[in-house]
DRENVEX-978029 format. One record per residue (C-alpha): x, y, z. Coordinates in steps of 0.25 Angstrom, whole numbers. Example, Ala and Ser with C-alpha at 12.3 -4.5 7.8 and 13.67 -1.06 7.14 Angstrom:
2
     c1     c2     c3
     49    -18     31
     55     -4     29
//
This chain:
593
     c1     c2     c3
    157    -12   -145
    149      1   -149
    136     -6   -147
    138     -8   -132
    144      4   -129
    132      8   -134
    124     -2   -126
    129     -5   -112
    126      9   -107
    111      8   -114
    109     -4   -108
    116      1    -95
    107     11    -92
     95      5    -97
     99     -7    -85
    103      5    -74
     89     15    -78
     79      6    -77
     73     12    -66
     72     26    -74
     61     32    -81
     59     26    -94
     61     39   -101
     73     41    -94
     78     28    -99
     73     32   -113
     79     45   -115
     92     40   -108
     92     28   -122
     90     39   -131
     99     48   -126
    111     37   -124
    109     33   -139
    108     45   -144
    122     50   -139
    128     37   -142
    125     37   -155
    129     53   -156
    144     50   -149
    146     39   -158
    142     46   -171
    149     59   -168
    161     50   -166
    161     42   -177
    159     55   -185
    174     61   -178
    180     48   -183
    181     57   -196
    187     68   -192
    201     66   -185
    200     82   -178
    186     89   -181
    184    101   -178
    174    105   -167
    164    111   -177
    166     96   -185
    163     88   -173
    151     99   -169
    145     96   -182
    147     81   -182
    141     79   -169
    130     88   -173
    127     80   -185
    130     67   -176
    117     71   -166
    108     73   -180
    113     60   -185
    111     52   -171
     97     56   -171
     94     51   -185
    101     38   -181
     92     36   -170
     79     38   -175
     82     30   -188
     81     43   -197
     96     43   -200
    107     34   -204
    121     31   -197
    129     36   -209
    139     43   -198
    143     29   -196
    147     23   -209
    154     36   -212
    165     32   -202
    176     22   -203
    172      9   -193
    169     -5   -194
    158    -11   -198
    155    -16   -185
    157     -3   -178
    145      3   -189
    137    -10   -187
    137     -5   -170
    134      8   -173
    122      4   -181
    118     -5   -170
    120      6   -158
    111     17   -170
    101      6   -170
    100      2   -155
     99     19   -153
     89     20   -162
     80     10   -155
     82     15   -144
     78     30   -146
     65     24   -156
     61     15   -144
     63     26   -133
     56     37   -141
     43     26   -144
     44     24   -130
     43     39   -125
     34     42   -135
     24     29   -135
     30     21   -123
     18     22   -113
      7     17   -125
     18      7   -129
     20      3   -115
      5      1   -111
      1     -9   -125
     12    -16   -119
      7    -16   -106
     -6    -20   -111
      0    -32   -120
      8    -39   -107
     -6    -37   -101
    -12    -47   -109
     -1    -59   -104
      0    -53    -89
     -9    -62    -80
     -7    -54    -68
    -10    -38    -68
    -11    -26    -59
    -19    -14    -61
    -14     -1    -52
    -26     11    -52
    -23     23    -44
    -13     36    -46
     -1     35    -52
      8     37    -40
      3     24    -31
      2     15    -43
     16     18    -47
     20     13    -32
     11      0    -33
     17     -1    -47
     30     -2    -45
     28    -10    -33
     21    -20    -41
     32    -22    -52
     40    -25    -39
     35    -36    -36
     29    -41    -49
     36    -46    -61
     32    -39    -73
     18    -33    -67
      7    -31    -76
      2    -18    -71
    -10     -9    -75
     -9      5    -69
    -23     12    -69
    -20     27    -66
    -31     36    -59
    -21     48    -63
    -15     54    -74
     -4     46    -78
      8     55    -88
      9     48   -101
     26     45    -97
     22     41    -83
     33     26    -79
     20     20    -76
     15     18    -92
     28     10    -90
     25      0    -79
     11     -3    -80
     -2     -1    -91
    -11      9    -89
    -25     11    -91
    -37     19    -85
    -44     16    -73
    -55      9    -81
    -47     -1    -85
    -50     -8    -71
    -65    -11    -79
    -56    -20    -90
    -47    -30    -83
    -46    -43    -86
    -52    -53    -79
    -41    -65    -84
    -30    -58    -76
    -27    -58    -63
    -25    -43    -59
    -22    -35    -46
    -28    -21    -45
    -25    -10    -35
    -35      1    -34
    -26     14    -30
    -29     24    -19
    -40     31    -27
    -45     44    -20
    -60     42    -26
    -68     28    -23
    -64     24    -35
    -58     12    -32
    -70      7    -25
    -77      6    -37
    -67      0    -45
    -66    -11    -34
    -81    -14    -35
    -78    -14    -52
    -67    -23    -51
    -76    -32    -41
    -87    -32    -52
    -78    -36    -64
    -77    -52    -59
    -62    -51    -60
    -58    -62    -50
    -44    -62    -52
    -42    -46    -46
    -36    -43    -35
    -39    -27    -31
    -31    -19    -21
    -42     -6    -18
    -38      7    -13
    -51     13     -6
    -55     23      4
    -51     19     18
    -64     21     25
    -70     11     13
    -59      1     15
    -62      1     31
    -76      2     32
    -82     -3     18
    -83    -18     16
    -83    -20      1
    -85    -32     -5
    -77    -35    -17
    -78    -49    -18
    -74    -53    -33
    -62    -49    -33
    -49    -50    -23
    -46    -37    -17
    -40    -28     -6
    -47    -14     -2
    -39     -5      6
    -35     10      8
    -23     18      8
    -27     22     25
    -26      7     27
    -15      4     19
     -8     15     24
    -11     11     39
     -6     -4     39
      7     -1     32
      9      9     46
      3     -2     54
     13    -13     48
     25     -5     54
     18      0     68
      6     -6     74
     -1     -2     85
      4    -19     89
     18    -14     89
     15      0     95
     10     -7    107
     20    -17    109
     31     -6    108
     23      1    120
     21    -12    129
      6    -12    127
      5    -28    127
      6    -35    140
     17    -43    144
      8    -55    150
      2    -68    143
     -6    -60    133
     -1    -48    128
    -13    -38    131
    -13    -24    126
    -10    -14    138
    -13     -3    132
    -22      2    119
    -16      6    106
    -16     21    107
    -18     29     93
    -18     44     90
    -22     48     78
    -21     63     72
    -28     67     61
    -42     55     58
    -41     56     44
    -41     41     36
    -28     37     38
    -29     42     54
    -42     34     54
    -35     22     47
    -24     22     58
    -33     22     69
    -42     10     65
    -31      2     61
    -24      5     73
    -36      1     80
    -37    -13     73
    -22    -16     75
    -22    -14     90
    -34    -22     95
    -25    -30    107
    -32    -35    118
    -31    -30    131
    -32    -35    145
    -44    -28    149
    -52    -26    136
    -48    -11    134
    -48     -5    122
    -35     -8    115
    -36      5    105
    -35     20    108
    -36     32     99
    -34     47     98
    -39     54     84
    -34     70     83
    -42     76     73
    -47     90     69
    -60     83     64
    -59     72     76
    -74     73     77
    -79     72     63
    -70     61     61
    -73     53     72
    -88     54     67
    -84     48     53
    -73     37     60
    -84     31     71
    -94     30     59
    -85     20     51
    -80     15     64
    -91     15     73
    -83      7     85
    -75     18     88
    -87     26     92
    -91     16    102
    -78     17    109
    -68     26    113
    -55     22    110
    -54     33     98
    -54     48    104
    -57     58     95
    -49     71     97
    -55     83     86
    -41     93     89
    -31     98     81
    -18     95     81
     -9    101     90
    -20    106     97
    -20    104    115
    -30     95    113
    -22     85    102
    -10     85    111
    -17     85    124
    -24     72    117
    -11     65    113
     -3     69    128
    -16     61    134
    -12     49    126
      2     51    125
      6     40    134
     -3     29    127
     -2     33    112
      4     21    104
      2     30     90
      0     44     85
     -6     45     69
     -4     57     63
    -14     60     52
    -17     74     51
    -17     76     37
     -4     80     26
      9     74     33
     14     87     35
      2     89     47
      5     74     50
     19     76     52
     19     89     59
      7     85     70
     18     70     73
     27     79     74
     19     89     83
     15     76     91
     30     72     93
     34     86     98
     22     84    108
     28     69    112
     44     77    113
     35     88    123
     29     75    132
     44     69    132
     38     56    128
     49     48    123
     45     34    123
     32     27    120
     29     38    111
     17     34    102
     20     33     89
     17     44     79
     12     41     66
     14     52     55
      5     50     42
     11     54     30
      2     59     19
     12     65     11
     27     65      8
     34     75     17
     50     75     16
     56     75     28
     43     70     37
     50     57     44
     64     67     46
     54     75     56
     52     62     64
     63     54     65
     66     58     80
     51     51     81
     52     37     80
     38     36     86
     34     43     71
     31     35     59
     25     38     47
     13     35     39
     14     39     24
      7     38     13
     16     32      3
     15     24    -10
     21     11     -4
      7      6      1
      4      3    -14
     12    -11    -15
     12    -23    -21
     11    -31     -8
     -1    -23     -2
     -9    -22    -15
     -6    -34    -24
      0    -43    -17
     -9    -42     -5
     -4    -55      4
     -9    -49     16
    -23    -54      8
    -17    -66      7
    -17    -69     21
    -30    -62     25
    -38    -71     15
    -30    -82     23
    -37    -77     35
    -49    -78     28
    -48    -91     25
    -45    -95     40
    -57    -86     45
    -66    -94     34
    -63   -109     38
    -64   -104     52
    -78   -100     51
    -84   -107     40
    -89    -94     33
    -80    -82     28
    -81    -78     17
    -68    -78      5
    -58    -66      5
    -66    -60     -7
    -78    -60     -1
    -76    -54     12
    -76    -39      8
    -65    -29     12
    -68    -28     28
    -65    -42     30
    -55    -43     18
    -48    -33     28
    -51    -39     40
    -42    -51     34
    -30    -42     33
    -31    -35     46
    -31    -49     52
    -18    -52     44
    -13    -39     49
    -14    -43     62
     -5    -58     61
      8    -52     66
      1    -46     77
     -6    -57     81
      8    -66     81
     14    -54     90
      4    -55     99
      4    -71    101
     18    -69    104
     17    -59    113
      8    -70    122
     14    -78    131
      0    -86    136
     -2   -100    132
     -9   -103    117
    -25   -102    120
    -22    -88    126
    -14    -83    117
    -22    -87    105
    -35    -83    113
    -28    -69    115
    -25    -66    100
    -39    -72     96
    -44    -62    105
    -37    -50     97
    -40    -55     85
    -54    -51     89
    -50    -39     94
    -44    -35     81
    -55    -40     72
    -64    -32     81
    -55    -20     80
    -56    -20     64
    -70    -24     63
    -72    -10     72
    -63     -3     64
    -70     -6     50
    -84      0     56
    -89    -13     63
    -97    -12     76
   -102    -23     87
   -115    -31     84
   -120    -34     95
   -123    -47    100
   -137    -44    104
   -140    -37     91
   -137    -50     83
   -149    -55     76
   -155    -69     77
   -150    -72     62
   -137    -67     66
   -136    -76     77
   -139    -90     70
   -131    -87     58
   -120    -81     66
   -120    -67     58
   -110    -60     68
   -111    -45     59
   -118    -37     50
   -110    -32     37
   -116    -20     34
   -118    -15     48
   -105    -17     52
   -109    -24     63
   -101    -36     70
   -105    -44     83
    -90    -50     85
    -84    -36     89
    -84    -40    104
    -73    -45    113
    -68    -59    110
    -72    -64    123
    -86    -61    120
    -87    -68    106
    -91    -82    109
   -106    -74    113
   -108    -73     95
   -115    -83     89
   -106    -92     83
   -107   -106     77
    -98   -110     89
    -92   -107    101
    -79    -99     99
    -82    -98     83
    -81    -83     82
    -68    -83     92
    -61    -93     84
    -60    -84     72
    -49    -75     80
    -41    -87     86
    -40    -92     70
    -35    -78     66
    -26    -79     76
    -21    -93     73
    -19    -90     59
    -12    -76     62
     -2    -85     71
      1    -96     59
      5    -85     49
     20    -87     49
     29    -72     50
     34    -75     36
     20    -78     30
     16    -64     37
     28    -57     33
     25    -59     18
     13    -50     18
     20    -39     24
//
């Protein structure tokens, strides 16, 4: 009987805490044994005595504590016990109870004391029989979300944990994971099959170690690679030994937002598609953005490659505004990686500051056309305050309805930041939080699954793509933008009430448009057709790599004018990625979200 009452509420808690500190557990096991042991000694030790005085029961509890201690720590004996009248069986439970206490308070001290070397040799024995691995590098902070995200969806994970800061000798992660040094990447094993993610890293670090795990002739890796945005965009690396997903925070951070509110549905909650046999665009998609930082010009360019509708005429179906104090420097950088945008002049450039006649003059201008505003200023707090700057102007106009929506960029944590908006529905924010290091987006990666399927089709269609591996990261890219695009494709074939051959000539014509739009956006200008050399012609080479140089970038219409094995070759590429966006089913779609 003394045994479980000693035992259920261990056992209880142990159940209940589990999601406490480990310390905390520990020094709640210590602490429970301790005093069980004490109240049971002290009153077997009053069984004695039939009225002690106080000073008696002082001093038999004083000399309880000492004795408790001793019994504990296997330095003592349990003489208290044998000195009072009770069963054999009663003694034979409080030995049982001492013992138990003591192994309690020895393995919670050892664990204290030498758990996180103890916890790492056994971390690096379950190594040796794990077929599967993951190895995290990055700061503590981000890996601690992935980690926990991983043990989520993995049974028993065998993670690595590569720190590129200090980490403190009782930190929980010693706990979930082995940890080694940044070096380590230079010794894996090449028997396993591992998944590595390549944490923001401020430096260019991780472009290095890309390229070193490229050269170790590990086939079985699979790299998720944080890098420099402009790198990501306008770079096309070629990793070709091993499976991998080069991305940046900018652009990760951009398609979370643009999975909640697209330019697509922005339009069609303002009536900009026709209502006739094909759903036109009537207007263009107008974008203001404040503050051209990365993440403003991430915004605008995947803005731009997201709303490449067709429209009746030919206009351009895109529009910006971009307020910035250094407008002009900017732009001089921008048009240099994106050289499209020089040519044409569907990007303004404004160099003002905020609140100034001229940014609001700017915006009053637009105001009944802009479908977006992006606020990215700098430190949320500058963000916050210029949306909420912009609102008050909106209030002034007694604009009401089709106000563009306003989105705030959160850089930082601010309490209280969605309280000032929430008589703003047109206001959403942007933050920059931990959630987009996930198991899904990282590991799991079945948005690649579909976009090597893409691949595939392109392949057979033309007799000459190359294999996901080899493709480098523009085209690798290219592949998932073309799967980002399924929903809306299906939306739009709906939306058409022409027979079959239009409808699919309709979407096979915005498929170009939207491969053109990206090509632009990644630094690609027009090769001309003229300027194509006779080599170039009889082996139908339509580009030039390192130039950046592509003679497709013309309307659709105008394609069949290429050399081309034959007639409607080049065409039929976009009427196949509409055919195979079409045969996805919704539940197939759905489990890549």
């Amino acid at each position: 009987m003394l045994v479980l009452i000693y035992l259920a509420p261990l056992i209880m808690f142990s159940v209940a805490a589990r999601r406490l500190p480990e310390i905390v557990r520990r020094i709640f096991r210590v602490t429970y044994s301790f005093l069980f042991l004490l109240a049971l000694q002290g009153i077997l030790r009053l069984m004695l005595y039939y009225d002690p005085p106080f000073d008696k029961v002082f001093e038999i509890f004083g000399t309880s504590i000492y004795t408790t201690v001793q019994s504990i720590t296997f330095t003592g004996t349990l003489a208290w016990a044998e000195s009072v009248r009770i069963s054999a069986f009663t003694k034979g439970q409080i030995w049982v109870i001492a013992f138990v206490a003591s192994m309690v308070t020895v393995h919670s001290v050892v664990a204290t004391v030498f758990g996180k070397f103890l916890n790492q040799l056994d971390m690096k024995i379950k190594g040796g029989f794990k077929k599967e691995q993951y190895i995290i590098l990055g700061d503590a902070e981000s890996a601690r979300t992935l980690i926990k995200d991983i043990i989520r969806h993995v049974k028993k994970p065998y993670i690595i944990f590569l720190p590129t800061d200090e980490l403190k000798d009782d930190d929980p992660l010693y706990l979930r994971c082995r940890v080694e040094k940044t070096d380590y990447l230079e010794k894996i094993s090449k028997r396993k099959k591992i998944h590595i993610v390549l944490l923001p890293d401020s430096e260019y670090s991780n472009l290095d170690r890309l390229y070193m795990l490229n050269d170790c002739g590990n086939s079985s890796l699979y790299v998720t690679a944080f890098l420099n945005n402009d790198v990501v965009r306008y770079h096309d690396l070629h990793i070709d030994n091993i499976e991998n997903c080069v991305i940046s925070v900018d652009q990760v951070l951009v398609e979370h937002f643009l999975k909640q509110s697209s330019p697509f549905e922005l339009l069609k909650s303002r009536g900009a598609f026709s209502d006739g046999a094909l759903p036109y665009q009537e207007q263009p998609f107008s974008l203001c953005v404040i503050g051209f930082g990365k993440i403003g010009q991430e915004f605008l360019l995947r803005s731009y490659e997201t709303s490449s509708f067709l429209t009746a005429d030919g206009s351009p179906s895109f529009e910006a505004l971009v307020v910035d104090r250094f407008a002009s420097v900017l732009e001089q950088g921008f048009v240099n990686n994106a050289p499209y945008f020089c040519e044409n002049k569907m990007v303004e450039f404004l160099q003002t500051d905020v609140d100034s006649e001229a940014y609001f003059d700017a915006i009053l201008k637009r105001a009944d056309r802009l479908h977006q505003i992006v606020v990215a200023i700098g430190n949320t707090r500058e963000n916050v305050a210029a949306a909420l700057s912009i609102c008050r102007f909106f209030d002034r106009l007694g604009c009401y309805e089709n106000r563009p929506q306003i989105v705030v960029i959160l850089s930082d944590s601010m309490v209280g930041a969605e309280s000032l908006f929430k008589d703003y529905p047109n206001v959403k924010m942007m933050d920059f939080n931990e959630e987009i290091f996930n198991y899904a987006d990282l590991i799991e990666a079945k948005i690649d699954g579909v976009a090597k399927q893409i691949n595939d089709t392109y392949n057979q269609k033309s007799g000459r793509g190359k294999p996901w591996r080899k493709l480098g990261t523009y085209l690798q890219a290219l592949n998932r933008s073309t799967f980002y695009d399924i929903h809306i494709k299906k939306e739009l074939y709906g939306m058409c009430t022409a027979h079959e051959k239009e409808r699919m000539k309709f979407l096979a014509r915005y498929e170009h448009e939207r491969w053109c739009a990206f090509t632009r956006s990644h630094g690609w200008k027009l090769l001309p057709l003229g300027e194509l050399t006779q080599e170039e012609k009889d082996n139908y080479i339509l580009k030039r790599e390192q130039q950046k140089l592509h003679a497709c970038l013309i309307p659709w219409d105008e394609l069949d004018k290429l050399p081309q094995r034959t007639e409607g070759e080049i065409r039929s590429y976009d009427t196949a990625n509409v055919e195979q966006a079409l045969a996805y089913r919704d539940e197939e779609f759905a489990d890549t979200e």
